[in-house]
Residue, then its C-alpha position, 0 to 999 in steps of 0.5 A: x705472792x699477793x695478787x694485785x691490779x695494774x694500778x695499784x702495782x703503778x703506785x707501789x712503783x713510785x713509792x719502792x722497788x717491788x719484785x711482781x710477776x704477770x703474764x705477757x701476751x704469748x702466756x709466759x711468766x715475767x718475773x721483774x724487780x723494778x721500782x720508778x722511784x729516781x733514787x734507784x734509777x741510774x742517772x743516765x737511765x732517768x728520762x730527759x723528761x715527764x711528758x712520755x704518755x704511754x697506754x702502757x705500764x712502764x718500770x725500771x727493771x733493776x736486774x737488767x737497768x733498763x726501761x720496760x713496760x707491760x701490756x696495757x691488757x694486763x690486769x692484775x700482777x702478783x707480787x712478793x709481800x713486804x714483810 
């Protein structure tokens, strides 16, 4: 695993699907396979629209094929290397 900040995790999500792992508020580990790239997002789970503004980071989690988001307090996530 390679630690990376929040930002960079964003840009990694539009480009591929990525497995990463951070820290939720109450100190658990959240391990997470998820991309934003529409090609892996089930059509009827894309949004109706871009304009959605949120202080968080929201992903496609694609083992659970739902929206979620991480805290706007995280900074830093670690994610599994591309070989």
């Amino acid at each position: 695993m390679k630690t990376i900040d929040i930002e960079l995790l964003k840009e990694i999500l539009t480009m591929e699907k990525v497995y990463f792992e951070y820290k939720k508020r109450d100190g658990t580990i959240r391990k997470a396979f998820g991309t934003l790239q529409y090609a892996f997002i089930p059509e009827e789970k894309q949004p109706k629209n871009s304009l959605y503004e949120s202080s968080n980071v929201r992903f496609f989690d694609l083992e659970k094929n739902e929206w979620r988001s991480i805290s706007k307090n995280v900074k830093e996530v670690d994610v599994e290397e591309q070989e």
